[in-house]
C-alpha positions as CSV (number, residue, x, y, z in Angstrom):
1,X,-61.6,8.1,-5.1
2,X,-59.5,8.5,-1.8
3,X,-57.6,5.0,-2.9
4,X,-56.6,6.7,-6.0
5,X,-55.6,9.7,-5.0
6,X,-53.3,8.0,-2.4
7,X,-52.0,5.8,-5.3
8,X,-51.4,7.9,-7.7
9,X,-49.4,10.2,-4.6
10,X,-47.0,6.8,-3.7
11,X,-46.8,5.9,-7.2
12,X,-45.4,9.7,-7.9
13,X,-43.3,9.5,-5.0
14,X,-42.0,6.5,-5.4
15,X,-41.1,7.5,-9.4
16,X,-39.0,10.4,-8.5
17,X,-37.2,8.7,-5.7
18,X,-35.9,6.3,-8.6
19,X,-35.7,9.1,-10.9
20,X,-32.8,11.2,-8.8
21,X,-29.2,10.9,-10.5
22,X,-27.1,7.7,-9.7
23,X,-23.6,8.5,-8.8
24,X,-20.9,9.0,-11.3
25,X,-17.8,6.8,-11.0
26,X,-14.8,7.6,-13.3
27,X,-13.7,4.7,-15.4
28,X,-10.1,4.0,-14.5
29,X,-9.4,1.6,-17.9
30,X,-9.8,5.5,-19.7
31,X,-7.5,8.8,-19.6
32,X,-9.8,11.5,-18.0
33,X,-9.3,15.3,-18.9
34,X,-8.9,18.0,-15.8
35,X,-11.9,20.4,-15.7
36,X,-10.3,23.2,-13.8
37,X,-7.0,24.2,-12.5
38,X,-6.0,22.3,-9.4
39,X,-2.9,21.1,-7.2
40,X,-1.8,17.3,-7.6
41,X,0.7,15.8,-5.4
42,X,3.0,13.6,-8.1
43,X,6.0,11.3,-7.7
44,X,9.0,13.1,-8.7
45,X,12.5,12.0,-9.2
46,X,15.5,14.2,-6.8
47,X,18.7,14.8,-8.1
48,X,20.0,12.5,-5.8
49,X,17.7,9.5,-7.4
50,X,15.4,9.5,-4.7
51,X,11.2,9.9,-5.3
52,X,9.9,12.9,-3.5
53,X,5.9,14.0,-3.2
54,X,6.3,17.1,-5.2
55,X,2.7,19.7,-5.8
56,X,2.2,20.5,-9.3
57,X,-0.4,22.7,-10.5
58,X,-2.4,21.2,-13.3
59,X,-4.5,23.1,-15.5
60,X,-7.7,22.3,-16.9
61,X,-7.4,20.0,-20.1
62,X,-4.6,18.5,-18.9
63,X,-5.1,14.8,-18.7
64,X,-5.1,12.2,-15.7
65,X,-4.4,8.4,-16.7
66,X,-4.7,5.4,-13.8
67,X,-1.5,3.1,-14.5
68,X,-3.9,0.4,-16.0
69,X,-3.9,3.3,-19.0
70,X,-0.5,4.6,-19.4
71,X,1.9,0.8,-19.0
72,X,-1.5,-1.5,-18.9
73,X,-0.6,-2.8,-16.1
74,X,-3.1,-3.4,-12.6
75,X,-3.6,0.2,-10.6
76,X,-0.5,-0.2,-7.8
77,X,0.5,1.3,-4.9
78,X,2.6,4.5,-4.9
79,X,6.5,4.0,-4.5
């Protein structure tokens, strides 16, 4: 009866260690919509023709695309 009861114990145990959530990893080949208001950093063109960093504020239901989405290109390193 003991066996079982230590079976039954692992068996549970080992069930809800498999059971907890996997880790959610955004797809980068699809556009992804903001969930809340935030501050992003974006490239942004000076008068002069230079690219600055520039903080933008984006507002939930806004949309974020990788580079792979918007020219179909490979994701790439920043200018």
């Amino acid at each position: 009866m003991k066996r079982i009861a230590l079976a039954l114990a692992g068996s549970t145990m080992l069930c809800l260690a498999s059971c907890r959530a996997a880790p959610i990893i955004p797809d980068p080949t699809i556009p992804h919509r903001v969930a809340e208001e935030t501050t992003v950093v974006i490239w942004a063109r000076a008068p002069d023709g230079t690219l600055r960093k520039v903080p933008v504020r984006a507002l939930a239901g806004w949309w974020l695309a990788s580079p792979e989405v918007v020219d179909g290109s490979a994701p790439h390193p920043a200018p």
